[in-house]
N, C-alpha and C positions, 0 to 999 in steps of 0.2 A: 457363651454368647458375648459378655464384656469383651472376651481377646478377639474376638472377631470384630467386635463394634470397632474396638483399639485399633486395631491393626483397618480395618475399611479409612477412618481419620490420617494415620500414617500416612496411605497410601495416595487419600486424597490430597493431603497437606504436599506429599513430593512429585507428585507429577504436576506440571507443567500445563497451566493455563494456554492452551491452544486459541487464538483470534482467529473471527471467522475471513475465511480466504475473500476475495472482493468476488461481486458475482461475475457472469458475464454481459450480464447487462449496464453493469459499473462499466467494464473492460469496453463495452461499445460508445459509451459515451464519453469516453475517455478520448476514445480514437475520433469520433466527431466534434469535440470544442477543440483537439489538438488540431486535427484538419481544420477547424475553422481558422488556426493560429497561422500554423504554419505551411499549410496545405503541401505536405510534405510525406504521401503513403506511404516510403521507408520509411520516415523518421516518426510518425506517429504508427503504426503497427509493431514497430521494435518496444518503443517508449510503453504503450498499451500489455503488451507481451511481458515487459519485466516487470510494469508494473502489478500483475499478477502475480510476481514470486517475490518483490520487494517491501509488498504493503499488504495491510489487510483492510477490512471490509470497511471497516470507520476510517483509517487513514485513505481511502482510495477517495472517501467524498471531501477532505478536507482539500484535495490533492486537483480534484475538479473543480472545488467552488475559489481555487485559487488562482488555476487556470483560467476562470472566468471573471478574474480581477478579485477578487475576493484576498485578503490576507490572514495566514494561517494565525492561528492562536497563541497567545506568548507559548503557552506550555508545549506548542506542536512546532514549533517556530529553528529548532536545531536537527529535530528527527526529518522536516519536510527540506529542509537545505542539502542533510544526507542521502537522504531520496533522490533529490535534483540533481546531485552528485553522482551517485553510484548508476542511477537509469544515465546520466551521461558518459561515464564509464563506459555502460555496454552498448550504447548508441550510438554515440557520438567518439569513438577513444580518441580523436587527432584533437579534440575540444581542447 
């Protein structure tokens, strides 16, 4: 029974904290304050798209409320520039 307990700790200790994926309802609102932006349906349903394999569920709302003039957190403030980056990468590559 202890090497089981032992070993269940182990197992939780090395796997890997999984964040939840953004929903689609994130991913919709996503694509309408960016239409409000740039009204631009390539360029927001690409940006909406990767933002679904880029970020997760908490960074998806930081990611909107900044879109909407809002600025991100000191602490979130290098991870949301990488974001900006890398979704420009796949959206935008001549940027």
């Amino acid at each position: 029974m202890r090497a089981a307990l032992a070993l269940s700790a182990v197992l939780l200790l090395a796997a890997p904290a999984f964040a939840a994926a953004p929903t689609s309802a994130q991913k919709d609102e996503f694509y309408s304050v960016c239409m409000g932006i740039a009204q631009d349906a390539a360029l927001c349903g690409c940006k909406a798209d990767a933002a679904m394999t880029l970020i997760d569920q908490r960074f998806m709302g930081v990611v909107i409320a900044s879109m909407r003039g809002g600025a991100p957190a000191a602490g979130d403030y290098q991870a949301y520039n990488t974001y900006v980056a890398r979704s420009n990468q796949i959206c935008k590559p001549n940027y």
